[in-house]
PDB file of the backbone (N, CA, C, O) and the ligand in Angstrom, with CONECT records:
HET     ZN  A 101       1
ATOM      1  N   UNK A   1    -112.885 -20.980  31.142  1.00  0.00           N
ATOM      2  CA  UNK A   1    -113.237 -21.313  32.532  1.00  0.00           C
ATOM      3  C   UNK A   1    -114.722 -21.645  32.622  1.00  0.00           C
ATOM      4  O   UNK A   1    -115.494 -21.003  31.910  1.00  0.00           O
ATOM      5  N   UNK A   2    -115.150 -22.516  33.368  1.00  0.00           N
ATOM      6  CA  UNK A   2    -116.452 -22.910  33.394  1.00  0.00           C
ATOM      7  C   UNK A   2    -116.449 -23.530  35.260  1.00  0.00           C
ATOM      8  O   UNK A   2    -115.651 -24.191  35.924  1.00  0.00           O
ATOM      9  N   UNK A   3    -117.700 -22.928  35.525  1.00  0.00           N
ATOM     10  CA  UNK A   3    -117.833 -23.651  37.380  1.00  0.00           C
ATOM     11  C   UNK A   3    -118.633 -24.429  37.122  1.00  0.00           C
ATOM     12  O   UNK A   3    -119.120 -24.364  35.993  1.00  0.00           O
ATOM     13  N   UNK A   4    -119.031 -25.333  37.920  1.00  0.00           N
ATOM     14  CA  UNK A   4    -119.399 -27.041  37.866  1.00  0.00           C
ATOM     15  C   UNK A   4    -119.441 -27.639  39.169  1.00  0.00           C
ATOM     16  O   UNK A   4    -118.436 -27.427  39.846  1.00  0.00           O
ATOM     17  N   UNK A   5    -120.229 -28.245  39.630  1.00  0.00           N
ATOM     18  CA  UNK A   5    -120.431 -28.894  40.555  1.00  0.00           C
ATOM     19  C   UNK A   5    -119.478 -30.295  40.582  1.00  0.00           C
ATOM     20  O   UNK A   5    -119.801 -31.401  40.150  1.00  0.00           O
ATOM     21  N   UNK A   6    -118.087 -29.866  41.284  1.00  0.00           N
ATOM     22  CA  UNK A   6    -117.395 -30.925  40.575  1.00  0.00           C
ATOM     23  C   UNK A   6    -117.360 -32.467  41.273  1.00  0.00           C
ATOM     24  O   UNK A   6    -117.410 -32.438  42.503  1.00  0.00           O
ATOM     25  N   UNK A   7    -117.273 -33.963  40.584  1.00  0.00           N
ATOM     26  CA  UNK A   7    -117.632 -35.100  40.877  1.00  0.00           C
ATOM     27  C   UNK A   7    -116.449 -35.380  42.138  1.00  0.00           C
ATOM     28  O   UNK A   7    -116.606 -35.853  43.264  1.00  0.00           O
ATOM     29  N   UNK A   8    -115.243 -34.888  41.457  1.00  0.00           N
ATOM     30  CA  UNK A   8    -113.869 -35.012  42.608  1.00  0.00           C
ATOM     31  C   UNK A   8    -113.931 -35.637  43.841  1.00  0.00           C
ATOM     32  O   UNK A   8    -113.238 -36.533  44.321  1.00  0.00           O
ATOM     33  N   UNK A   9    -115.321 -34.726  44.481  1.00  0.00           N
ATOM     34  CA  UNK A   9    -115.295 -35.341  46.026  1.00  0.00           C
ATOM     35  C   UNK A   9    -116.379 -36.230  46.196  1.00  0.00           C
ATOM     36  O   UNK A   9    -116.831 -36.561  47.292  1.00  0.00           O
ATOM     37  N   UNK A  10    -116.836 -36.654  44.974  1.00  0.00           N
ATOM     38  CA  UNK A  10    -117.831 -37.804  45.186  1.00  0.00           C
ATOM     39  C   UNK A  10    -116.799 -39.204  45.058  1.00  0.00           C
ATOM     40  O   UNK A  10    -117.349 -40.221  44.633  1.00  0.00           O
ATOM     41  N   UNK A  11    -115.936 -39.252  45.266  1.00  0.00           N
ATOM     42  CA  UNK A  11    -115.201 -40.281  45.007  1.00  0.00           C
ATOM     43  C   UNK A  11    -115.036 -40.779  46.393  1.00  0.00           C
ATOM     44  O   UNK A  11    -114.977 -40.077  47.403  1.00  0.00           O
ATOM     45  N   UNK A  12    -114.970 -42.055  46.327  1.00  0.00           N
ATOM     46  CA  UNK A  12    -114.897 -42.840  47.859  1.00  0.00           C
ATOM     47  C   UNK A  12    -113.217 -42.311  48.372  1.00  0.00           C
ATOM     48  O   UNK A  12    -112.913 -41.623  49.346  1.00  0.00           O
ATOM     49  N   UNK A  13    -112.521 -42.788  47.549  1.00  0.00           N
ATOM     50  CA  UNK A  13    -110.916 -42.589  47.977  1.00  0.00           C
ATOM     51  C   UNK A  13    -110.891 -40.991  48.568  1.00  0.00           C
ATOM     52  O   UNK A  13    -109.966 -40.643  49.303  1.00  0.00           O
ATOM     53  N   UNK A  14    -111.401 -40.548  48.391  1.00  0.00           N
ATOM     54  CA  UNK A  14    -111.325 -39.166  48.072  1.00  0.00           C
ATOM     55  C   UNK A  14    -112.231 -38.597  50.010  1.00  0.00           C
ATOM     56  O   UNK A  14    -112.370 -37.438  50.401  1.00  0.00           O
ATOM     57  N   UNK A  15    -112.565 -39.627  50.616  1.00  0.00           N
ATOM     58  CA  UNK A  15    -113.526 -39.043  51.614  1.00  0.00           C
ATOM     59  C   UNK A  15    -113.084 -38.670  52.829  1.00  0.00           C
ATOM     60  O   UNK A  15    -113.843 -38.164  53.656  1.00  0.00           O
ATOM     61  N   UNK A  16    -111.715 -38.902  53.069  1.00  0.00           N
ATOM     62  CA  UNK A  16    -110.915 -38.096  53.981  1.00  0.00           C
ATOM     63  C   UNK A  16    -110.676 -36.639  53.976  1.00  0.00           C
ATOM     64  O   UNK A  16    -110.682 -35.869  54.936  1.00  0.00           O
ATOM     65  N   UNK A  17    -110.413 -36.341  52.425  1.00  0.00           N
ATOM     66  CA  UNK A  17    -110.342 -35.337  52.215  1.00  0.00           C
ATOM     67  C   UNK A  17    -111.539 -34.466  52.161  1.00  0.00           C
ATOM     68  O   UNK A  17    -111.402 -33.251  52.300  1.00  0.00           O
ATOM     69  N   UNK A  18    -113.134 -35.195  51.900  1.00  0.00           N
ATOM     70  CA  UNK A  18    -113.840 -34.564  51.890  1.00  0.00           C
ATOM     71  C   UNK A  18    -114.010 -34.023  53.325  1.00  0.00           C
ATOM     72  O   UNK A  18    -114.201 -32.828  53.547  1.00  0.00           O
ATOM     73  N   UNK A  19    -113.943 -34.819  54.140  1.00  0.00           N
ATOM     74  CA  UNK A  19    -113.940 -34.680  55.752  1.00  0.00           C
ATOM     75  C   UNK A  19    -112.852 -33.552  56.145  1.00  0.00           C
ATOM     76  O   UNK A  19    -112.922 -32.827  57.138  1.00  0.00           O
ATOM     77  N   UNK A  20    -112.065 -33.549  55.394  1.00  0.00           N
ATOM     78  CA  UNK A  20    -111.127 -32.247  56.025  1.00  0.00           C
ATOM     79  C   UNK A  20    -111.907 -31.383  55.144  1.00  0.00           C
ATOM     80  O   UNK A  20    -112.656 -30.757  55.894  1.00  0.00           O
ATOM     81  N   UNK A  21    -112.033 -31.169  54.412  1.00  0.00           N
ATOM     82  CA  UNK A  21    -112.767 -30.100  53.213  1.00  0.00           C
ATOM     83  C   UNK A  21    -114.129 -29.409  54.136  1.00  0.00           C
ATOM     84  O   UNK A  21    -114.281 -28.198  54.296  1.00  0.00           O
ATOM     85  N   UNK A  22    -115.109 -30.545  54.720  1.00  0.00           N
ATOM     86  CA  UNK A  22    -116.523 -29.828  55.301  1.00  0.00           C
ATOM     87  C   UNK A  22    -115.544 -29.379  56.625  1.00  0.00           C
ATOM     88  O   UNK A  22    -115.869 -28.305  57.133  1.00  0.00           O
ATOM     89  N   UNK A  23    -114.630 -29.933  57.108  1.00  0.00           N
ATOM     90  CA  UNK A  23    -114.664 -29.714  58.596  1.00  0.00           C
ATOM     91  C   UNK A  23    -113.889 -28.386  58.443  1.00  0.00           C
ATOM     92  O   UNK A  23    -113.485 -27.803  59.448  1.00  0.00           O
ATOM     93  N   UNK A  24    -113.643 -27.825  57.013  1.00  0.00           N
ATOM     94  CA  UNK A  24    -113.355 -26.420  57.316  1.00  0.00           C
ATOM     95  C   UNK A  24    -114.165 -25.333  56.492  1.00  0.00           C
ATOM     96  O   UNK A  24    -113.792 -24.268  56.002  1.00  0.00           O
ATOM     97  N   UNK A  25    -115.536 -26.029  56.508  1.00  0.00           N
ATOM     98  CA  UNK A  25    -116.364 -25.219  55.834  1.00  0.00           C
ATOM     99  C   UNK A  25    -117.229 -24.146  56.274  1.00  0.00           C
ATOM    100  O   UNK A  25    -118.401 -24.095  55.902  1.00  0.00           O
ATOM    101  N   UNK A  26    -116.800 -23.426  56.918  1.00  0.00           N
ATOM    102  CA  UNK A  26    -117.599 -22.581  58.056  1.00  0.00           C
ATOM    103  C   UNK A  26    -116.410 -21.384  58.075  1.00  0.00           C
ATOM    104  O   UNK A  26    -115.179 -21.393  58.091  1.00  0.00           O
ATOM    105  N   UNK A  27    -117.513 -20.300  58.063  1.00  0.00           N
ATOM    106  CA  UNK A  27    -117.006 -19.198  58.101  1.00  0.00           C
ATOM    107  C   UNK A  27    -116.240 -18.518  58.974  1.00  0.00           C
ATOM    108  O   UNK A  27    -116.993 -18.170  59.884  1.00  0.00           O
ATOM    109  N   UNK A  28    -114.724 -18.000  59.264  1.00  0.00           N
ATOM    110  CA  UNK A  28    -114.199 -17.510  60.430  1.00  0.00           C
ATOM    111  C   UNK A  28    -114.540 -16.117  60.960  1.00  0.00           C
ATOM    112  O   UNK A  28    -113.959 -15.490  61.845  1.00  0.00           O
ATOM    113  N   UNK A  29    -115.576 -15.773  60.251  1.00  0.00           N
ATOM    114  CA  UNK A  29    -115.951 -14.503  60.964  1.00  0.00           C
ATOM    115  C   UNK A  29    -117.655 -14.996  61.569  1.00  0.00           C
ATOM    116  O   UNK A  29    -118.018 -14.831  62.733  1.00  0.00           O
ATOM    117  N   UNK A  30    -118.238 -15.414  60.824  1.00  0.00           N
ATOM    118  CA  UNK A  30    -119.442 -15.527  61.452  1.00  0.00           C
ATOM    119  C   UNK A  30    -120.454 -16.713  61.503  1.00  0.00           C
ATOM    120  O   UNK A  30    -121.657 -16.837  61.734  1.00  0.00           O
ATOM    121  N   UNK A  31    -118.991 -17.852  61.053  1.00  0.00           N
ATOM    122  CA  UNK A  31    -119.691 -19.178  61.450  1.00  0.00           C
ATOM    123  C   UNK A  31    -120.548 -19.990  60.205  1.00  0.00           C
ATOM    124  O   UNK A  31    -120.476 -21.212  60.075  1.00  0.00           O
ATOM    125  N   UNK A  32    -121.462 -19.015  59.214  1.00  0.00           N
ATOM    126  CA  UNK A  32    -121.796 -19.807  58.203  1.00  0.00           C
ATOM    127  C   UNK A  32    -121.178 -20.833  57.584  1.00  0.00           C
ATOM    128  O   UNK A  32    -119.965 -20.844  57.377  1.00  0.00           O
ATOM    129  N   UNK A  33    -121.901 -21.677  57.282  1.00  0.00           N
ATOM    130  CA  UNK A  33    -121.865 -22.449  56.408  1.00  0.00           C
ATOM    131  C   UNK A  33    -121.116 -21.660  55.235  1.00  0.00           C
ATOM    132  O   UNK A  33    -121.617 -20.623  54.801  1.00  0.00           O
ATOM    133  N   UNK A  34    -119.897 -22.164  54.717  1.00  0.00           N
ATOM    134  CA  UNK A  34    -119.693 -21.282  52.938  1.00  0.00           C
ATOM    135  C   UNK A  34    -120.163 -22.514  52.011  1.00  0.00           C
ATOM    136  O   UNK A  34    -120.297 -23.737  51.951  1.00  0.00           O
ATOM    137  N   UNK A  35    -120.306 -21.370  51.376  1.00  0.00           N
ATOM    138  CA  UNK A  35    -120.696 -22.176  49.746  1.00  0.00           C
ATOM    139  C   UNK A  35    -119.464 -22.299  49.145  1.00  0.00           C
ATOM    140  O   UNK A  35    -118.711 -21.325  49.174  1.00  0.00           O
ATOM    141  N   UNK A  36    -119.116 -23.332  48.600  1.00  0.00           N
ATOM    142  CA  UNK A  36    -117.710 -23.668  47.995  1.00  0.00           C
ATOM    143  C   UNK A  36    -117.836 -23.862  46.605  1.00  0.00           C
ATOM    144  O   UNK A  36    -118.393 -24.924  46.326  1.00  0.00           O
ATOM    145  N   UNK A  37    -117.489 -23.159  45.632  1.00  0.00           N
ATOM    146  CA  UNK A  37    -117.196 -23.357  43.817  1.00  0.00           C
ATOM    147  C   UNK A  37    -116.298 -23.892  43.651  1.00  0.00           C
ATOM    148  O   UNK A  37    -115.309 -23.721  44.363  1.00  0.00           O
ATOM    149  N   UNK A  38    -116.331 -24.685  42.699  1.00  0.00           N
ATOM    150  CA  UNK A  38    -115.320 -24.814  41.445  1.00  0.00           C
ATOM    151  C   UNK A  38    -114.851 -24.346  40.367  1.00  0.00           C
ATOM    152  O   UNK A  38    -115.375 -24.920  39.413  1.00  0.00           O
ATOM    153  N   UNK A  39    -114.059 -23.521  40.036  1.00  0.00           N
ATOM    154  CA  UNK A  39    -113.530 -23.533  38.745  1.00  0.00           C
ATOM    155  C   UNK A  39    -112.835 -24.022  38.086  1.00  0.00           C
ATOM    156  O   UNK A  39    -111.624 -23.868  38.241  1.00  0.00           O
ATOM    157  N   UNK A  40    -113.376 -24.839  37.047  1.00  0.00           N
ATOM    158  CA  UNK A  40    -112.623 -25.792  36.204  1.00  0.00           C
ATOM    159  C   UNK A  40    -111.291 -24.961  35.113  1.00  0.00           C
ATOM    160  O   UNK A  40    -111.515 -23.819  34.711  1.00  0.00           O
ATOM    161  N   UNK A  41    -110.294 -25.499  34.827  1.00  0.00           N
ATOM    162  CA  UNK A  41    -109.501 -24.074  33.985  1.00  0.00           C
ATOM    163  C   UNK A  41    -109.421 -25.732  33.119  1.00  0.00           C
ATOM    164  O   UNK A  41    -109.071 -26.535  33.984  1.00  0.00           O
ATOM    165  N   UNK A  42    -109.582 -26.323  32.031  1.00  0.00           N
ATOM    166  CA  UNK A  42    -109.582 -27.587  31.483  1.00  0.00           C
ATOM    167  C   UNK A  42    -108.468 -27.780  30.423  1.00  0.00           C
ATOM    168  O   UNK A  42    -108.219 -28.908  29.998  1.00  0.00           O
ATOM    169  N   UNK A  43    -107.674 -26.484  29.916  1.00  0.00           N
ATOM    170  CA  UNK A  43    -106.578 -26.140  29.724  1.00  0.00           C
ATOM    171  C   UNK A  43    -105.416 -25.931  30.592  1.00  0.00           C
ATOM    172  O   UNK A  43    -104.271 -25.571  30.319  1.00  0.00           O
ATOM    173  N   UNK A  44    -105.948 -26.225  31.646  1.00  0.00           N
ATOM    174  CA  UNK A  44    -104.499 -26.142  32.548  1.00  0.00           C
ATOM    175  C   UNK A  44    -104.656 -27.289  33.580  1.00  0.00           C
ATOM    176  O   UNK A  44    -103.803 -27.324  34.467  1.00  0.00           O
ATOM    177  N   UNK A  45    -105.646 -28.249  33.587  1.00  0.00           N
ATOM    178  CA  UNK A  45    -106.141 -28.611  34.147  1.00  0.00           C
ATOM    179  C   UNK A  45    -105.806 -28.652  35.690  1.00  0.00           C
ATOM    180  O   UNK A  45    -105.011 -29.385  36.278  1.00  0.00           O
ATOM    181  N   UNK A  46    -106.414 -27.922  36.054  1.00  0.00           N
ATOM    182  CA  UNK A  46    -106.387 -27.201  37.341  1.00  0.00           C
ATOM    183  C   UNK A  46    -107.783 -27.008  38.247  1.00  0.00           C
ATOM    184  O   UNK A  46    -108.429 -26.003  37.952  1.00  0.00           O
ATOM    185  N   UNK A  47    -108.121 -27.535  38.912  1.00  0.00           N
ATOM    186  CA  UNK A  47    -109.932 -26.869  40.004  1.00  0.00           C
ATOM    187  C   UNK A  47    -109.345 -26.061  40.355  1.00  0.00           C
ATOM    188  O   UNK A  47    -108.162 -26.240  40.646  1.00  0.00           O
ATOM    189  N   UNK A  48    -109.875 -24.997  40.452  1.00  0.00           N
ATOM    190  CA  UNK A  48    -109.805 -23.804  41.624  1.00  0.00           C
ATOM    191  C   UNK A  48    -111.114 -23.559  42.758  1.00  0.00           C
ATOM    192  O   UNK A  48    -112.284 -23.219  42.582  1.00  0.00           O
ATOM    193  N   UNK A  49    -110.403 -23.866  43.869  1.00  0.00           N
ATOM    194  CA  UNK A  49    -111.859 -23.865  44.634  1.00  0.00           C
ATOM    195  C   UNK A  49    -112.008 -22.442  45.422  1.00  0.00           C
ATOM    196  O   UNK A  49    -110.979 -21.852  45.752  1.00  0.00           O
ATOM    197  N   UNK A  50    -113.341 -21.870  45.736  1.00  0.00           N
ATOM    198  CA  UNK A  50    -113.034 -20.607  46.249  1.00  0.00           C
ATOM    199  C   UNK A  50    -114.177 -20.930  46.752  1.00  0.00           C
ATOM    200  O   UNK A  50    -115.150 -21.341  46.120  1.00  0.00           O
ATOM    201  N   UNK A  51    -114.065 -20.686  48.341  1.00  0.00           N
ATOM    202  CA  UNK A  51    -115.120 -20.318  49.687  1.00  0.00           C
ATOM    203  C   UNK A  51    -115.979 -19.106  50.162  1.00  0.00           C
ATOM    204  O   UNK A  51    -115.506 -18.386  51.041  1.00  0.00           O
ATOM    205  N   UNK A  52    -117.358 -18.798  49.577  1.00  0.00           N
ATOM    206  CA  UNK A  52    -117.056 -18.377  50.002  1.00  0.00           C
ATOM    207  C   UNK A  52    -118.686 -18.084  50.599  1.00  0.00           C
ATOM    208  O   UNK A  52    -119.648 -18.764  50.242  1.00  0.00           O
ATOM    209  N   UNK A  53    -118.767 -16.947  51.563  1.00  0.00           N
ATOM    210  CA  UNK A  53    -119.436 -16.670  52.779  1.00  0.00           C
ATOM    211  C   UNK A  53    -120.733 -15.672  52.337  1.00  0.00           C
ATOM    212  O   UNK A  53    -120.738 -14.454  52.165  1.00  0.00           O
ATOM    213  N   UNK A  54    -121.834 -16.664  52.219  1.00  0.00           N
ATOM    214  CA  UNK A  54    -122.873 -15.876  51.924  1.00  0.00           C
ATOM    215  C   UNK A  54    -123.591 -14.767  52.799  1.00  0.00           C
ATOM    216  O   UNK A  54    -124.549 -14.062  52.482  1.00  0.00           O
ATOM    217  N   UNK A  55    -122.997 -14.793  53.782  1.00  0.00           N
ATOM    218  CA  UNK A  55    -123.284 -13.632  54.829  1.00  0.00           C
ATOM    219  C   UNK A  55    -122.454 -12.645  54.591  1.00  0.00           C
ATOM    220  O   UNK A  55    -122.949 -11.711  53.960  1.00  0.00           O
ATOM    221  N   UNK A  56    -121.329 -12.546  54.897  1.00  0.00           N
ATOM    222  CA  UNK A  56    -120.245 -11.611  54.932  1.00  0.00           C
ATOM    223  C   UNK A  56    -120.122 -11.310  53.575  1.00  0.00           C
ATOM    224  O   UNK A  56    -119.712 -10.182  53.303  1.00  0.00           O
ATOM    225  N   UNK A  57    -120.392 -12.086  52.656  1.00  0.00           N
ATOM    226  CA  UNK A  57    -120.133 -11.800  50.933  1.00  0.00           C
ATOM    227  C   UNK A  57    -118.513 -12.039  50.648  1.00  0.00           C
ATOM    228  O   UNK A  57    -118.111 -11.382  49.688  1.00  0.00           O
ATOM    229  N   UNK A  58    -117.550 -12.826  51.277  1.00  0.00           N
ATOM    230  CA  UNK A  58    -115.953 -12.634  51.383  1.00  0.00           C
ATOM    231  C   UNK A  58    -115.288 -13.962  50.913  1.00  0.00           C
ATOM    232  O   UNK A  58    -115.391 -15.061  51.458  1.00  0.00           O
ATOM    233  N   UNK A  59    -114.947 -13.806  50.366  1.00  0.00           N
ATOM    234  CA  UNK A  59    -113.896 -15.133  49.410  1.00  0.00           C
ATOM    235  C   UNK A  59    -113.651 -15.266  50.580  1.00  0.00           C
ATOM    236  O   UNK A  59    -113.612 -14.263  51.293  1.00  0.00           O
ATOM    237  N   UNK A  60    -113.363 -16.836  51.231  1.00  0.00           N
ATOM    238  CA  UNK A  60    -112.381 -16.614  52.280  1.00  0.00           C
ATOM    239  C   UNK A  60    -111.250 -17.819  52.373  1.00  0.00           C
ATOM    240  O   UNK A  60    -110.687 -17.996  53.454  1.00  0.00           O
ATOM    241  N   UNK A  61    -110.934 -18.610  51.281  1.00  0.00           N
ATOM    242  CA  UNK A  61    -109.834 -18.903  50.788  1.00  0.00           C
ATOM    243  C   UNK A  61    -110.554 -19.733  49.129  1.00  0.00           C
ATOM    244  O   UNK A  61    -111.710 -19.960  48.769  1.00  0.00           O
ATOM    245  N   UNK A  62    -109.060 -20.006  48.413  1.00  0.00           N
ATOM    246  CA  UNK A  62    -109.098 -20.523  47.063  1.00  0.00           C
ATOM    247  C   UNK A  62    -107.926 -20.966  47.417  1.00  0.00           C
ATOM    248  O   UNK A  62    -106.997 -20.447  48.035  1.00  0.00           O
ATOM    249  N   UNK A  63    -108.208 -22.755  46.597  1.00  0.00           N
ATOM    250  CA  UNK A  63    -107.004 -23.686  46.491  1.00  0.00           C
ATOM    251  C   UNK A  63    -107.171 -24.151  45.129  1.00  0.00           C
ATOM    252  O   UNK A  63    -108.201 -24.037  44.465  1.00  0.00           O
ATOM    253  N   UNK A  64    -105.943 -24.752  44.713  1.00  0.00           N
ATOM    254  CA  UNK A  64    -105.958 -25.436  43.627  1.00  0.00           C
ATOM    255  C   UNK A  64    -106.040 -26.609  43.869  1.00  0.00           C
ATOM    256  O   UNK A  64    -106.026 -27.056  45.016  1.00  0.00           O
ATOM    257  N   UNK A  65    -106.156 -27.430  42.639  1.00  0.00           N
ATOM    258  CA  UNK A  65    -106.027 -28.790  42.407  1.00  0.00           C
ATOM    259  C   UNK A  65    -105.679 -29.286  41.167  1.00  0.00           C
ATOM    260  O   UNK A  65    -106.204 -28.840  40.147  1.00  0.00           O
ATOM    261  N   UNK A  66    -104.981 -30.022  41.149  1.00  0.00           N
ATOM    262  CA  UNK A  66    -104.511 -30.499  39.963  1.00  0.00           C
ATOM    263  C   UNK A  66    -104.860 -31.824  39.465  1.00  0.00           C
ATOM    264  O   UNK A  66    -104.593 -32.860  40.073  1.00  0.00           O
ATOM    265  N   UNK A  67    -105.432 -31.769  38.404  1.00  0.00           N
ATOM    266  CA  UNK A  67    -106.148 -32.800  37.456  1.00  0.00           C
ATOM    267  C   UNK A  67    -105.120 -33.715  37.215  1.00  0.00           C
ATOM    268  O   UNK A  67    -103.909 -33.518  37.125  1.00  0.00           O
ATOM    269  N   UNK A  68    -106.005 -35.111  37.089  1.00  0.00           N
ATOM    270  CA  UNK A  68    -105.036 -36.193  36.220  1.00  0.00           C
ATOM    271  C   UNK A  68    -105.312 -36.358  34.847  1.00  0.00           C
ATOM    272  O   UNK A  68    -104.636 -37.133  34.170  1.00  0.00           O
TER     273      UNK A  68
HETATM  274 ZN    ZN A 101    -119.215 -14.985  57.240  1.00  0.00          ZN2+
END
């Protein structure tokens, strides 16, 4: 496993989703901004993204994604 600033959402096709991605980037308890990771699994090829809330300190969701 390795985290990475991943290129994924630098992709033009890809900017709807980035738009749903920021527009749920904010914390449901106290509004921050979250910081969002990647974890690359490159054997399974899989992102795992996990949100989470530098105030509260709280994962506050992880999704996958699946590589091509
Ligand atoms: Zn918070």
């Amino acid at each position: 496993m390795e985290t990475e600033k991943i290129a994924y959402f630098e992709r033009p096709q890809n900017l709807k989703h980035k738009e749903f991605i920021e527009s749920q980037s904010n914390c449901a308890l106290c509004g921050n901004i979250l910081q969002l990771t990647h974890s690359i699994d490159r054997g399974l090829n899989i992102v795992q993204e996990v949100a989470l809330c530098p105030s509260c300190e709280i994962k506050t969701r992880t999704k996958e994604f699946q590589l091509n």
